[in-house]
Backbone bond lengths (Angstrom), bond angles and torsions (degrees), N, CA, C in turn:
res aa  C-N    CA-C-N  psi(-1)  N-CA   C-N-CA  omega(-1)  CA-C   N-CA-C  phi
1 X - - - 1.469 - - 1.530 108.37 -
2 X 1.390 122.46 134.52 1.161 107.92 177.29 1.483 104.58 -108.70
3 X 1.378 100.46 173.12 1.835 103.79 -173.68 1.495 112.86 -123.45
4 X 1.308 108.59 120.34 1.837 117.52 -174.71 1.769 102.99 -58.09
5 X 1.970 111.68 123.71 1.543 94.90 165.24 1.790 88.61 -86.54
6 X 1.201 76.43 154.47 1.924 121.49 176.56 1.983 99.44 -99.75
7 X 1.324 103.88 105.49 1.345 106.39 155.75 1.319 151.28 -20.27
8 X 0.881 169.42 153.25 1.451 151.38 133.29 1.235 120.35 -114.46
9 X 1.691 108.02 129.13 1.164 109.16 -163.93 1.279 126.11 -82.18
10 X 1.462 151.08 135.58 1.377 129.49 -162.83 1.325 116.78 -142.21
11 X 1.095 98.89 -176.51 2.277 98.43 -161.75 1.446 91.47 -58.44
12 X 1.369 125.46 -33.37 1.540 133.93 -158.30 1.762 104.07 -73.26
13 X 1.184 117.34 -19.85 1.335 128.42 -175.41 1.301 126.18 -99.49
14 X 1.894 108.76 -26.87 1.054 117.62 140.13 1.029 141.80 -71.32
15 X 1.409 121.62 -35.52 1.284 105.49 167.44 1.720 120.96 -70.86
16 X 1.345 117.62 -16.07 1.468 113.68 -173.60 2.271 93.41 -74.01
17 X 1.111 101.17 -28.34 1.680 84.87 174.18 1.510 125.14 -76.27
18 X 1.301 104.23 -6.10 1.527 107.54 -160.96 2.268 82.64 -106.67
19 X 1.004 134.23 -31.74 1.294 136.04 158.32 1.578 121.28 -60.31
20 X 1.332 119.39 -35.33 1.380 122.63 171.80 1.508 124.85 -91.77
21 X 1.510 93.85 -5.17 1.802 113.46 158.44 1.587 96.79 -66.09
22 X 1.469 97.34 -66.01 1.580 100.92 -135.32 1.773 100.81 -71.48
23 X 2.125 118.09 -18.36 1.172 114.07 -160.70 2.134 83.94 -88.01
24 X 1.123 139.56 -28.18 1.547 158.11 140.21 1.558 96.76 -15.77
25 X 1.355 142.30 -59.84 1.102 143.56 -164.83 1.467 114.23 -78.83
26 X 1.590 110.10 -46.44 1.236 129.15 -160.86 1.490 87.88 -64.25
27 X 1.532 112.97 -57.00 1.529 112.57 -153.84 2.128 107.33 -86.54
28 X 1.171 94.43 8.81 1.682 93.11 165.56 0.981 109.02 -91.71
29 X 1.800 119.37 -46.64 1.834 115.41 -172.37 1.142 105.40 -68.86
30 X 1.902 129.49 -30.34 1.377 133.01 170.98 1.639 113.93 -34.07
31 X 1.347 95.47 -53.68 1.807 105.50 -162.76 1.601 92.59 -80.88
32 X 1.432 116.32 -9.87 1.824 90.37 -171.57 1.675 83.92 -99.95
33 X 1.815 105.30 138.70 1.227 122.17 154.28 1.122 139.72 -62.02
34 X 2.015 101.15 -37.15 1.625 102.36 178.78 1.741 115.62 -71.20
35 X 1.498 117.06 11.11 1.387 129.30 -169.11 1.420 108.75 -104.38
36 X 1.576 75.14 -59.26 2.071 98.11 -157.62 1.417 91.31 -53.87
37 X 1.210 96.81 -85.65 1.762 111.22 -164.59 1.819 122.48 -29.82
38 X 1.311 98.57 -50.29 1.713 106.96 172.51 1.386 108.59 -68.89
39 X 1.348 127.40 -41.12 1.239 107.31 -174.73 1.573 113.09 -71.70
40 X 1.375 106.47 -54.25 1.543 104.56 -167.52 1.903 112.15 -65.75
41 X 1.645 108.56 -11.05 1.330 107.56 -170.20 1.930 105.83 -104.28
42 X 1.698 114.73 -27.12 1.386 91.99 -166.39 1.609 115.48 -70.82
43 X 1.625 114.19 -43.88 1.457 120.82 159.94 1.552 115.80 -12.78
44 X 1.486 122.68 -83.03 1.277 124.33 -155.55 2.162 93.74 -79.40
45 X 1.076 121.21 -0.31 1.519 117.11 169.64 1.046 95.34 -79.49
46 X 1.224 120.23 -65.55 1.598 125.64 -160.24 1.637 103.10 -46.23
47 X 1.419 122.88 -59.01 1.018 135.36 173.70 1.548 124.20 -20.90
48 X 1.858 90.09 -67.50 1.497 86.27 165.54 1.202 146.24 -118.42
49 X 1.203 107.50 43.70 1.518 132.97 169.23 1.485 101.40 -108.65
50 X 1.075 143.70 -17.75 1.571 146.63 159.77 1.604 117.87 -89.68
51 X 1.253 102.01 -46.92 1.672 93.44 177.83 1.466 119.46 -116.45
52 X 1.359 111.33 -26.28 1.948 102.61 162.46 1.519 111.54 -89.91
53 X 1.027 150.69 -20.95 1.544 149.75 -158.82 1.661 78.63 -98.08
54 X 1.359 136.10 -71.41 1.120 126.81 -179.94 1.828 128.18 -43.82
55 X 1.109 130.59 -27.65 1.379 158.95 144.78 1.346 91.94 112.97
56 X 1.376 112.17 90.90 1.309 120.85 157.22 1.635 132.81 -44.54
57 X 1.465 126.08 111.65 1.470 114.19 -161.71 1.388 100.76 -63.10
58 X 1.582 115.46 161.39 1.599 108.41 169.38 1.723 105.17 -89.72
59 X 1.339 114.51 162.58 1.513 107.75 -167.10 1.160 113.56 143.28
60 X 2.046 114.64 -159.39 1.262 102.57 174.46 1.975 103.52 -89.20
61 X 1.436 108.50 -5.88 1.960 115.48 165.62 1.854 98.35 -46.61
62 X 1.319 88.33 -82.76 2.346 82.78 -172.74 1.449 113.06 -49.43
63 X 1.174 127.60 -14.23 1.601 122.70 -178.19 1.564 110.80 -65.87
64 X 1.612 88.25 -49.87 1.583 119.89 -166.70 1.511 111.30 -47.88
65 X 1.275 86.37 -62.64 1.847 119.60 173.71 1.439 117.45 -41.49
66 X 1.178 98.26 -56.08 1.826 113.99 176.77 1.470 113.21 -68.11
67 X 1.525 120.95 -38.11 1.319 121.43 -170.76 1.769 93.11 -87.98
68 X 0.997 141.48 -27.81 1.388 140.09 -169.04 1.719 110.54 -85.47
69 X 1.489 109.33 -39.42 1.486 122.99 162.87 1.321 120.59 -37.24
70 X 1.585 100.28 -63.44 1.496 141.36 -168.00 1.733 105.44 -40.10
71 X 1.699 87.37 -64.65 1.773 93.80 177.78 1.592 117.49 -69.04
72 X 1.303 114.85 -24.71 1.103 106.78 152.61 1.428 133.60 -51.55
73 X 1.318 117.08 -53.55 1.654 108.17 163.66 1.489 127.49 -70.28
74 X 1.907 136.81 -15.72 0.998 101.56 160.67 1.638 114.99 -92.30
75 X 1.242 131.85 34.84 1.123 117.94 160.57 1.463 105.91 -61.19
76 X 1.197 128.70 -50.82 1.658 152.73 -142.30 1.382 84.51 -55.90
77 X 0.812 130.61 -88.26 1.943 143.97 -134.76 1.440 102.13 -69.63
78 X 1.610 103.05 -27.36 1.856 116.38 -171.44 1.717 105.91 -85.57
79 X 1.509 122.01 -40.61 1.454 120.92 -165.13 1.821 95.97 -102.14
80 X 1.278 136.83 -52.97 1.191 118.47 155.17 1.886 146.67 -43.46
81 X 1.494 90.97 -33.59 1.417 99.58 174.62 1.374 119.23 -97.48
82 X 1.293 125.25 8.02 1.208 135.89 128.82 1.204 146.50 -111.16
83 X 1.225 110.62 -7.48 1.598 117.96 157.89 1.285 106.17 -92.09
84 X 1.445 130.66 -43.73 1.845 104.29 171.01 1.834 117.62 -90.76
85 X 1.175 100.81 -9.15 1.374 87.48 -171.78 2.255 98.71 -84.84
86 X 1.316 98.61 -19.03 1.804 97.16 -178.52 1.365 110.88 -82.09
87 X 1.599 109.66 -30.23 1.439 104.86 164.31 1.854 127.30 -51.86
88 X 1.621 89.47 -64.07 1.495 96.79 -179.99 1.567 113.08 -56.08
89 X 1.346 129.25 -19.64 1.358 124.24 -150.15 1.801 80.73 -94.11
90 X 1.370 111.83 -67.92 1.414 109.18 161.27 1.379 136.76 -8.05
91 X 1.514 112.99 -64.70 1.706 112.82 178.69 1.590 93.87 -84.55
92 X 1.428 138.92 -11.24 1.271 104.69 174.86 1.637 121.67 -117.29
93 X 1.233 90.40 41.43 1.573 109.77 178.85 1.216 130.21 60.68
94 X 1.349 124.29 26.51 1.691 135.32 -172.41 1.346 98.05 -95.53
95 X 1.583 147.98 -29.09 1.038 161.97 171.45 1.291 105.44 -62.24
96 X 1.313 107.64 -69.16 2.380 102.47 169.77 1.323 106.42 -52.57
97 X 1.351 139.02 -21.72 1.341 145.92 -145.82 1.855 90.27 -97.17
98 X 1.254 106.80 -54.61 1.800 111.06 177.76 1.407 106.92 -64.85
99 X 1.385 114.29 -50.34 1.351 109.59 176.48 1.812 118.94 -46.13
100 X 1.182 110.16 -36.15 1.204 106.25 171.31 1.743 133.75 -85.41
101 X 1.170 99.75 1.59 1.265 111.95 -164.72 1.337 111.76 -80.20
102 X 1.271 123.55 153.17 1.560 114.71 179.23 2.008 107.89 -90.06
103 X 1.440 85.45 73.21 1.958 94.99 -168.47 1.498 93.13 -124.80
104 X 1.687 131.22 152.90 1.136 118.46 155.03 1.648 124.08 -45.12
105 X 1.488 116.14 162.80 1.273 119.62 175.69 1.648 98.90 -47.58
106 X 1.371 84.27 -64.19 2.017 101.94 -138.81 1.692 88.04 -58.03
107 X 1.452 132.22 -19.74 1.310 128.09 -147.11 1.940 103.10 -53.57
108 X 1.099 95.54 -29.21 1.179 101.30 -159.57 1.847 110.40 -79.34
109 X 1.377 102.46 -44.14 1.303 124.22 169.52 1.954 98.94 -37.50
110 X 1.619 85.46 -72.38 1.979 103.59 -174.04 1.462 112.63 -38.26
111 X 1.334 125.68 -47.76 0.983 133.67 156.57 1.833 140.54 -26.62
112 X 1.557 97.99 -79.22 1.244 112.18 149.57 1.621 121.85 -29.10
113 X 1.478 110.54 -67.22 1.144 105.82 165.79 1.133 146.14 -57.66
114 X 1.597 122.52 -49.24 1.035 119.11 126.52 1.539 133.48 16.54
115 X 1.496 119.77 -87.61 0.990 152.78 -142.94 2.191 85.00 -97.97
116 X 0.862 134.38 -39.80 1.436 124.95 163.59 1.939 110.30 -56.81
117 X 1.367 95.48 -53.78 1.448 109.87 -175.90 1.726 92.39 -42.17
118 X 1.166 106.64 -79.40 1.871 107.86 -168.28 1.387 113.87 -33.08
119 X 1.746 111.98 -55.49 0.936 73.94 -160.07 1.730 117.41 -90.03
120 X 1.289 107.70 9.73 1.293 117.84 -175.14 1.983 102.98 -64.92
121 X 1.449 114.44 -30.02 1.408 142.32 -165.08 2.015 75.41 -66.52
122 X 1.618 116.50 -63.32 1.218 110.58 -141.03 1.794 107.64 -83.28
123 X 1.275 104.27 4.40 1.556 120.51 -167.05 1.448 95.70 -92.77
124 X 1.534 112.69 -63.02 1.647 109.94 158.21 1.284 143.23 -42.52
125 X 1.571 82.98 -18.76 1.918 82.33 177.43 1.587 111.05 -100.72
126 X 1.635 118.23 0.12 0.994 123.89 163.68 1.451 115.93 -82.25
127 X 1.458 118.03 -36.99 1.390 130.62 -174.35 1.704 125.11 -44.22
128 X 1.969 78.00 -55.64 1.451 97.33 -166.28 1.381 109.90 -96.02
129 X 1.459 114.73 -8.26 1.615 92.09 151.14 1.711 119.04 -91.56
130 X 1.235 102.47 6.22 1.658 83.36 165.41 1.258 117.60 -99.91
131 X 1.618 115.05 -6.21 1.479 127.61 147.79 1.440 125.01 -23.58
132 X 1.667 85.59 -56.92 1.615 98.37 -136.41 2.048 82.18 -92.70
133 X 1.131 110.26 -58.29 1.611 120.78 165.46 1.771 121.27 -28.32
134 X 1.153 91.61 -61.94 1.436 100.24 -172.52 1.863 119.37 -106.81
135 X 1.182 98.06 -39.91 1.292 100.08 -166.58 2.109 115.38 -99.10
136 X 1.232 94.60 27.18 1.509 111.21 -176.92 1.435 107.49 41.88
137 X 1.307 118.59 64.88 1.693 109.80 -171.84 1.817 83.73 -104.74
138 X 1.723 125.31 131.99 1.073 98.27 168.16 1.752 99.68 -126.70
139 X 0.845 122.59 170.07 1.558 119.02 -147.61 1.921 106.03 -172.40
140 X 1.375 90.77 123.69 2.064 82.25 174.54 1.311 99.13 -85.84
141 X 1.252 100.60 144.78 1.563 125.94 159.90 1.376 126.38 -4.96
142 X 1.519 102.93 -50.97 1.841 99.38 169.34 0.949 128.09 -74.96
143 X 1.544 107.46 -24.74 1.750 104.19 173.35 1.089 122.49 -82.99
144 X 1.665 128.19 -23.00 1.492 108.03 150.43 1.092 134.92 -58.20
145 X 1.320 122.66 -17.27 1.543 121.78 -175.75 1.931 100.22 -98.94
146 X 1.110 118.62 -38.34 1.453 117.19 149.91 1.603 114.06 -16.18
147 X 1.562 92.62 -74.04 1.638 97.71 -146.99 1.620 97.68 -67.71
148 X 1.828 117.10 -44.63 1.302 116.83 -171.11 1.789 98.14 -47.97
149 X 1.173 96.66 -69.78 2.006 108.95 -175.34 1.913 93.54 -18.27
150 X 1.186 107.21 -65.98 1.536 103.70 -162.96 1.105 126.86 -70.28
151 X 1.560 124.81 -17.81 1.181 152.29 -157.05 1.879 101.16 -103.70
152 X 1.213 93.69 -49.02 1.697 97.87 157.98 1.363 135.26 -53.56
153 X 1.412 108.90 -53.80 1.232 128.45 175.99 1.548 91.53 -67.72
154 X 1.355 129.43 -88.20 1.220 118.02 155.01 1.673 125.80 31.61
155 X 1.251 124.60 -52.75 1.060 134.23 -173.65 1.543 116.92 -83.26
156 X 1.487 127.47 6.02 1.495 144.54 169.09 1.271 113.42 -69.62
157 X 1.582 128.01 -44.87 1.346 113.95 176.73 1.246 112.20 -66.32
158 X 1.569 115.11 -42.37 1.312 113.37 177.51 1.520 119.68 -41.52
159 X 1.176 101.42 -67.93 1.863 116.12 170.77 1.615 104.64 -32.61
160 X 1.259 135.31 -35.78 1.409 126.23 -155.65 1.670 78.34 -98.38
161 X 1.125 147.30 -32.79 1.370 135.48 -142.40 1.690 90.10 -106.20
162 X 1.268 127.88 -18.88 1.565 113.41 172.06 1.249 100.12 -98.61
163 X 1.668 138.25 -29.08 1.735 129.92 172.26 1.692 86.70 -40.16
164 X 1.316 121.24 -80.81 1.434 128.69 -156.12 1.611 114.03 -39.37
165 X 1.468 108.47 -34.62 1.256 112.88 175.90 1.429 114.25 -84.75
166 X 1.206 125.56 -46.09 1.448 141.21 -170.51 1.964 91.94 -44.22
167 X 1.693 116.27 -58.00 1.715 122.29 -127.68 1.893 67.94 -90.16
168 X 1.309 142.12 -19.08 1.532 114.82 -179.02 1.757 100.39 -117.24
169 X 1.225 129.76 -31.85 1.475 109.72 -178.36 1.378 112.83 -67.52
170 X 1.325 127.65 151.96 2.007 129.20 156.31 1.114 112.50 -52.10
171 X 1.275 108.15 163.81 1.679 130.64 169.55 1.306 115.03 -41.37
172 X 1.221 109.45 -44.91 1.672 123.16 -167.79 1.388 106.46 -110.83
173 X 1.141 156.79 -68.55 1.681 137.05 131.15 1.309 126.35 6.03
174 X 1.056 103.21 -30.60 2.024 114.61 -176.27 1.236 96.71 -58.34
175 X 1.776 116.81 -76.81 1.516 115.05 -151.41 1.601 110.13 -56.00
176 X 1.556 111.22 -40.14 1.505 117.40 -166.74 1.464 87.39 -73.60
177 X 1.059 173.19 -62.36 1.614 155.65 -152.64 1.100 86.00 -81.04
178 X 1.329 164.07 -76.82 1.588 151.51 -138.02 1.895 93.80 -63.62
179 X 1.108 111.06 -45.08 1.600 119.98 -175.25 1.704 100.67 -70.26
180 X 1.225 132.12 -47.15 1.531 134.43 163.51 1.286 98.42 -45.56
181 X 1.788 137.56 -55.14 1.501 111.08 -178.04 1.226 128.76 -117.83
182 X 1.692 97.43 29.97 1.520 81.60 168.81 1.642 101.78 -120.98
183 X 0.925 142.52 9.29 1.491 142.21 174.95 1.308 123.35 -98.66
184 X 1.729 107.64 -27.18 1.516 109.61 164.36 1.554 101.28 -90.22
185 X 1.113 125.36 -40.63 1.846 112.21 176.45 1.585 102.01 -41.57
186 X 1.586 111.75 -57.83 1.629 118.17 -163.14 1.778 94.33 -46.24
187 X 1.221 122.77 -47.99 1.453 134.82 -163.84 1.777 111.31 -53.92
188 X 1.685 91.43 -64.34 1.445 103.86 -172.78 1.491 117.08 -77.68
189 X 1.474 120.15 -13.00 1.023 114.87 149.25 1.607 148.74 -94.21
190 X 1.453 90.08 33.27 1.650 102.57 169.33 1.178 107.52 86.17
191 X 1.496 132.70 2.07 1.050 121.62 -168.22 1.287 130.10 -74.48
192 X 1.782 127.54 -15.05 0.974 148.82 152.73 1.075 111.78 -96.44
193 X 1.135 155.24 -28.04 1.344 144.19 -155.80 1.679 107.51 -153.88
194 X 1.495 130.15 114.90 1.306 131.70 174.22 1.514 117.42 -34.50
195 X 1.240 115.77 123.44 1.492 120.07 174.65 1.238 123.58 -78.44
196 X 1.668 111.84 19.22 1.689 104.15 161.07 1.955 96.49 -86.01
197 X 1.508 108.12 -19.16 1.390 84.83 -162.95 1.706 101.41 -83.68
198 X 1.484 126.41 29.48 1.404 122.06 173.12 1.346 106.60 -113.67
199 X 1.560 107.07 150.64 1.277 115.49 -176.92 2.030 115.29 -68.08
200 X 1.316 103.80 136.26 1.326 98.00 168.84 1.066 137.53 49.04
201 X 1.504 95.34 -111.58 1.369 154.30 -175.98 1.393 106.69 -59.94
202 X 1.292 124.39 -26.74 1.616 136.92 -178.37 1.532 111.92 -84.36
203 X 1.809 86.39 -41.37 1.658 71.04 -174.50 2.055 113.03 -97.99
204 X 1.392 99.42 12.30 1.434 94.12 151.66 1.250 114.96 -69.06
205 X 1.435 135.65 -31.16 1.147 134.57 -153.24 1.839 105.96 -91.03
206 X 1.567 109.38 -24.08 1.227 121.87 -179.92 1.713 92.09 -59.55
207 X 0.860 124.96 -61.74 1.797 142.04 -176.86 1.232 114.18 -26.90
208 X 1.385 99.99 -11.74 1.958 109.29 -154.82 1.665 90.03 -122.56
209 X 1.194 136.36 -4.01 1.351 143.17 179.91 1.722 124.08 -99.86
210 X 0.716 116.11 150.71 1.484 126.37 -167.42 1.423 120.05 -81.82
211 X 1.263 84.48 -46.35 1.915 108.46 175.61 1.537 102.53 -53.37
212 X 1.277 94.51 -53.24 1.896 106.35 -171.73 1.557 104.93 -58.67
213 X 1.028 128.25 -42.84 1.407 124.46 -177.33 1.474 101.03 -60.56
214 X 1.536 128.09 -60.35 1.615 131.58 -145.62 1.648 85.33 -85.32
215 X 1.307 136.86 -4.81 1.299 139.94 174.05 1.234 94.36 -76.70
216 X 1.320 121.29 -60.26 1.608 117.07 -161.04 1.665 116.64 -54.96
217 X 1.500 104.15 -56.44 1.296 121.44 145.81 1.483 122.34 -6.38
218 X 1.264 107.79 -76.44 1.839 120.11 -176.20 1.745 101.27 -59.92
219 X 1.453 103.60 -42.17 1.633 100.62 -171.37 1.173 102.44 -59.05
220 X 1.236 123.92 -76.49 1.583 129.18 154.00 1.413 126.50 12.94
221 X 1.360 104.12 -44.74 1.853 114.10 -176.07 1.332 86.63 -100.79
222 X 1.625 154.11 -62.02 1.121 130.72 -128.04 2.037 82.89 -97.01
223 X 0.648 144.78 -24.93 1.255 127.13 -160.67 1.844 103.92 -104.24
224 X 1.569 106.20 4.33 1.198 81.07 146.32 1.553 133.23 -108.96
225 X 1.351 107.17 15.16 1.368 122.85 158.80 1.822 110.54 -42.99
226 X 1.407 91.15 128.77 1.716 111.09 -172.65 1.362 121.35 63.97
227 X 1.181 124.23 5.26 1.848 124.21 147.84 1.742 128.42 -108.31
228 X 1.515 95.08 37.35 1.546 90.96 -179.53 1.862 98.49 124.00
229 X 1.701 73.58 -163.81 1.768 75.61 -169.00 1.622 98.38 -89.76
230 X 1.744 124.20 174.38 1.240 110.53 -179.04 1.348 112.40 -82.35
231 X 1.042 116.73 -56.58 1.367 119.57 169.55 1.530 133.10 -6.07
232 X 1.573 94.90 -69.47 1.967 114.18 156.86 1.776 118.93 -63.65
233 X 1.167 108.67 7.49 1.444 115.92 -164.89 1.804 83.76 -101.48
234 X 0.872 93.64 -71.19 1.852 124.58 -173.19 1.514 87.54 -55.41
235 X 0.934 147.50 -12.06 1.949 136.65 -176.42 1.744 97.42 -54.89
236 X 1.682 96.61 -84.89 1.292 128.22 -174.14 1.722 99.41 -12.37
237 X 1.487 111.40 -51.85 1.181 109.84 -165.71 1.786 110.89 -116.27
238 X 1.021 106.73 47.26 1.583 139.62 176.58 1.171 108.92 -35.10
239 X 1.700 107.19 -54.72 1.291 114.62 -158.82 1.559 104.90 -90.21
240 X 1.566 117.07 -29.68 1.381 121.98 -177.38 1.927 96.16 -57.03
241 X 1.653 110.70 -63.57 1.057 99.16 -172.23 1.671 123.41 -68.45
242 X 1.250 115.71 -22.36 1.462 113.21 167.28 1.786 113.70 -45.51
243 X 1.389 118.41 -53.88 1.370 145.68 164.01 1.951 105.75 -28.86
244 X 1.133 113.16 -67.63 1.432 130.68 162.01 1.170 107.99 -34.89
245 X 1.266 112.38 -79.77 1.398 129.17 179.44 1.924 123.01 -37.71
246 X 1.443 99.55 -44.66 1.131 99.86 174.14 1.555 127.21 -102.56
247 X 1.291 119.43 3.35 1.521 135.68 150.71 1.250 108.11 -69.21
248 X 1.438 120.32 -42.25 1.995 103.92 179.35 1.608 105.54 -90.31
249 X 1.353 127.92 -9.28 1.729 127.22 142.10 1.552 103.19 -31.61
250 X 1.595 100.53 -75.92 1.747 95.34 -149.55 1.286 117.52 -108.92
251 X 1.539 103.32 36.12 1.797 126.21 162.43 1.851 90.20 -96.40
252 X 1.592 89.89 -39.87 2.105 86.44 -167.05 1.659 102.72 -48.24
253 X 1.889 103.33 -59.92 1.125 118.16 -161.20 1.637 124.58 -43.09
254 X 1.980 91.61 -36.64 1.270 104.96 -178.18 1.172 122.26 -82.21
255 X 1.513 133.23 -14.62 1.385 151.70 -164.07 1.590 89.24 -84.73
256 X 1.347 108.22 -60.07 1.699 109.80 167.87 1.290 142.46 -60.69
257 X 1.513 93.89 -6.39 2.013 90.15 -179.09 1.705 82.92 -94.68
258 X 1.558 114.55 -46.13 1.868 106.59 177.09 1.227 101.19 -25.88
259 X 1.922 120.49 -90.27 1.158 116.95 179.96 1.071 160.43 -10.78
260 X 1.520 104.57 -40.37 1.633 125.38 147.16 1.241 143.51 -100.87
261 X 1.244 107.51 27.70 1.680 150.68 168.59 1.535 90.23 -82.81
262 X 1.771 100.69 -68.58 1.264 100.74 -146.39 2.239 100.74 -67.57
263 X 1.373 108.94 -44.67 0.933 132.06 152.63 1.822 105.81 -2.02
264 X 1.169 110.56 -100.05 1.117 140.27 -153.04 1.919 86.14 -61.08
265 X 1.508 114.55 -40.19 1.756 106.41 155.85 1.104 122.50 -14.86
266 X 1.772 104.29 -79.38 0.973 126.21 -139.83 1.901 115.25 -87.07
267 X 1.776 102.50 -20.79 1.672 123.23 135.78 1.176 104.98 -16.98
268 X 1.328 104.62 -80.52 1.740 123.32 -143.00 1.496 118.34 -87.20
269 X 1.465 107.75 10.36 1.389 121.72 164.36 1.595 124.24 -80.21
């Protein structure tokens, strides 16, 4: 008689599923055009048709510009690729399909995210060399890798704020509400245009946005380029950025308890 060995499953096996999710994800939004192309291309247009076609001064103006741009493009990959890609996956049953799968929960989550992170990584690396190329941005070494690092990471609230949208809007409803909040957020939070030149009342409302915080953030790193290190730059105002820091905490937190509101719905159907 012979005797079947039985496997054992190990951290090493999990993590290779939660990597073949996320390299699985990367290379579907890759092949879709109506994704790929707009995301990784409107950012660095916008960029320079507003701040190099316009002749961006060199200084702390092109720093500004670039770091304010910047967050504008990784919103893209984080509020679309989970608010339209969870919708569509949703109404066409690939979502019950994971749920059933013998895969970790979160694998799928990790993934997704993941897969914003990159390409948000590959939008920056288009950005900031047209920064650094064209738009006289000049910057030491740590603060580019600073700002990307934060600006990446950065891209988590976003992710929690399109899950929340993705698990209740439709397939086709998705993109137009993700486009309702992410182009007037980009707006009202200064992201094109300095918020001394808005009235008031507007830029209370910037205060209440997400973008505006991980904006403040980026300014934060690029302007302390050429007085020291950033870090010691950013002390003085510790508490401003602590403040930042913990408003895109408990926008994340809250984007995620929605999410699994909606979640725990869509269970119980």
């Amino acid at each position: 008689m012979s005797t079947a060995t039985v496997g054992v499953w190990t951290r090493r096996d999990t993590l290779g599923v939660y990597l073949r999710e996320a390299a699985f994800q990367f290379r579907t939004l890759l092949r879709t055009p109506g994704f790929a192309l707009p995301t990784l291309l409107l950012s660095p247009l916008f960029y320079a048709f507003f701040a190099l076609l316009n002749g961006a001064q060199p200084g702390p103006i092109a720093a500004h510009m670039l770091a304010t741009f910047s967050v504008f493009g990784v919103m893209a990959p984080a509020l679309f690729g989970f608010g339209v890609g969870v919708a569509t996956e949703r109404e066409r049953g690939i979502l019950a399909l994971k749920r059933v799968a013998p895969m970790p929960p979160l694998a799928y989550l990790f993934a997704k995210a993941a897969m914003a992170m990159l390409f948000a990584l590959l939008i920056l690396l288009s950005m900031f060399c047209l920064g650094a190329l064209l738009g006289s941005v000049v910057l030491p070494a740590p603060e580019w890798g600073l700002l990307a690092f934060a600006l990446v990471i950065g891209t988590l609230p976003f992710c929690a704020l399109g899950l929340a949208v993705g698990l209740r809007a439709g397939g086709q409803s998705a993109a137009a509400l993700i486009n309702v909040i992410y182009l007037p957020m980009a707006f009202l939070s200064g992201l094109w245009a300095p918020l001394r030149l808005f009235p008031h009342w507007l830029r209370d409302v910037a205060a209440l946005l997400p973008a505006y915080h991980l904006s403040r953030i980026a300014l934060g790193i690029v302007h302390a380029a050429g007085s020291g290190s950033a870090v010691l730059r950013l002390m003085p105002s510790g508490l401003r950025l602590a403040g930042h820091l913990a408003y895109l905490l408990v926008f994340t937190a809250l984007c995620l308890g929605s999410a699994q509101r909606a979640w725990r719905g869509i269970e119980d159907r």
